[in-house]
C-alpha positions as CSV (number, residue, x, y, z in Angstrom):
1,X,-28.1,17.1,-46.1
2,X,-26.2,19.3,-43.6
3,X,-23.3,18.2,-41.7
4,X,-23.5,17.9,-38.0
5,X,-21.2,19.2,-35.5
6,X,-19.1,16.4,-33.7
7,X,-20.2,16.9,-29.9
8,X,-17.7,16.2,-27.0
9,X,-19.3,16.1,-23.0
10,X,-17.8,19.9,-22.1
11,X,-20.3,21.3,-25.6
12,X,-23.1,19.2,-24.3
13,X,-22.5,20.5,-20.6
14,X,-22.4,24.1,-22.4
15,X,-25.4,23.6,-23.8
16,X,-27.2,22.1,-20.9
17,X,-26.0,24.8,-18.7
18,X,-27.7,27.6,-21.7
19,X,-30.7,25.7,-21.0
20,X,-30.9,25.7,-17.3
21,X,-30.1,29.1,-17.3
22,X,-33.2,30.0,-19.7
23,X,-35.3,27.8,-17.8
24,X,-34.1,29.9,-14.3
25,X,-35.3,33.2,-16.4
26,X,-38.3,31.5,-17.7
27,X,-40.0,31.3,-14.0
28,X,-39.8,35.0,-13.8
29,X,-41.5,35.4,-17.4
30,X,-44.3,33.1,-16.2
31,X,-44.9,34.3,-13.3
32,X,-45.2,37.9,-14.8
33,X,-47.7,36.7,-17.7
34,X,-49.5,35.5,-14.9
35,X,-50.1,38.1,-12.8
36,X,-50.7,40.6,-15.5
37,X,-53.5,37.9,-17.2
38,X,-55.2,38.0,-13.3
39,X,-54.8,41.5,-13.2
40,X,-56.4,42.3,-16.6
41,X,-59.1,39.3,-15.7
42,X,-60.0,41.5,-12.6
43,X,-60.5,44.7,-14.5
44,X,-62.5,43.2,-17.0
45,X,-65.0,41.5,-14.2
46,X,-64.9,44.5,-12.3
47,X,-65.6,46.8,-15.6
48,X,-68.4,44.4,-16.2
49,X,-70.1,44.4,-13.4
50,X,-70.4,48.6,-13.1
51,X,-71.8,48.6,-17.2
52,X,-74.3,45.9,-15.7
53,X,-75.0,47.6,-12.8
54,X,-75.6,50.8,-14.7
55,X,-77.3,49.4,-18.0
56,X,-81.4,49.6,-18.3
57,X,-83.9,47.8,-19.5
58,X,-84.0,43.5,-19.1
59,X,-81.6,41.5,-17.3
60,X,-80.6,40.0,-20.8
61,X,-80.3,43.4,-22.2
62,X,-78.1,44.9,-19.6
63,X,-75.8,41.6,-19.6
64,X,-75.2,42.4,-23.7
65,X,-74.6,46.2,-23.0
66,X,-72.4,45.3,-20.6
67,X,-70.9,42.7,-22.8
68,X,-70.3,45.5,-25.6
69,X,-69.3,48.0,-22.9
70,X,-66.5,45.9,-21.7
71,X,-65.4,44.1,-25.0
72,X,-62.0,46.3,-24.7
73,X,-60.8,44.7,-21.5
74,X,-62.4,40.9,-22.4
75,X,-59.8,41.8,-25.5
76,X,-56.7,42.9,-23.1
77,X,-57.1,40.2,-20.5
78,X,-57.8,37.1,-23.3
79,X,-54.7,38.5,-24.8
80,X,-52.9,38.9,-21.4
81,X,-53.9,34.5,-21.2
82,X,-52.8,33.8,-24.5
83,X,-49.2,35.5,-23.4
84,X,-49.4,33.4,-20.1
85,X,-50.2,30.2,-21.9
86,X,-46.9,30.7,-24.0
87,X,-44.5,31.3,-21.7
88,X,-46.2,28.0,-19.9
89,X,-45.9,25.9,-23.2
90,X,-42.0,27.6,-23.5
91,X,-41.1,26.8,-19.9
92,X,-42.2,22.9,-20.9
93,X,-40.5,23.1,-24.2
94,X,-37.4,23.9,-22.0
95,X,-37.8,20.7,-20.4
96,X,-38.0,18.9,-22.9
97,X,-35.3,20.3,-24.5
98,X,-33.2,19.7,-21.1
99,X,-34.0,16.0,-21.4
100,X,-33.1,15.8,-24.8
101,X,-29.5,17.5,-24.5
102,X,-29.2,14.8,-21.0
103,X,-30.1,12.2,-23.2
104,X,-27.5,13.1,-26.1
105,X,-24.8,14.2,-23.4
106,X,-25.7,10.1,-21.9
107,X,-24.7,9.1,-25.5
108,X,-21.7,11.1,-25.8
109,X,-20.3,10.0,-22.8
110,X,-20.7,6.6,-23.6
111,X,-18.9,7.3,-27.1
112,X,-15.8,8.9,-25.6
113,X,-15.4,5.9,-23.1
114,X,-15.9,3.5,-26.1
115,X,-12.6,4.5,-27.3
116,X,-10.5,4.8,-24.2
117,X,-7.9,2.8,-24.9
């Protein structure tokens, strides 16, 4: 079993600041996944609907030859969500993180008054 570090309030501030910080350069990661996942979702809609627009025969067939002609930027843009969806479940991991670091720092706190004397 590994030894833990003895915290005092000022490593737990440190460390809460850290966090606060990531979280602060988070937003900009989200909101960057984001609009590159709409972006890529518009490209592949508007992709689609020219190979279904220029496909032959049935309606079913040109849907599936559009679907095959488009597969490349279904690809992109369901990657480009995936990458969205992480920096989402990051930024909430943050949180929870944050709380967690509060929560010790609460504990701390409480220990060093413990043994004013």
């Amino acid at each position: 079993m590994s030894e833990q570090p003895v915290l005092n309030p000022v490593d737990v501030e440190q460390h809460i600041e850290e966090i606060r910080n990531r979280i602060a350069k988070g937003v900009s990661v989200v909101t960057a996944a984001e609009r590159e996942a709409k972006r890529l979702r518009r490209e592949f809609d508007l992709a689609f609907a020219h190979a279904y627009k220029k496909a032959e025969g049935s309606i079913p067939d040109r849907k599936y030859e559009a679907q095959i002609k488009t597969m490349g930027q279904r690809e992109a843009a369901e990657i480009a969500e995936l990458a969205f969806n992480h920096a989402e479940r990051t930024a909430w991991s943050l949180k929870d993180e944050l709380s967690a670091v509060q929560s010790i720092g609460a504990s701390v706190r409480a220990m060093y008054q413990s043994v004013r004397p």
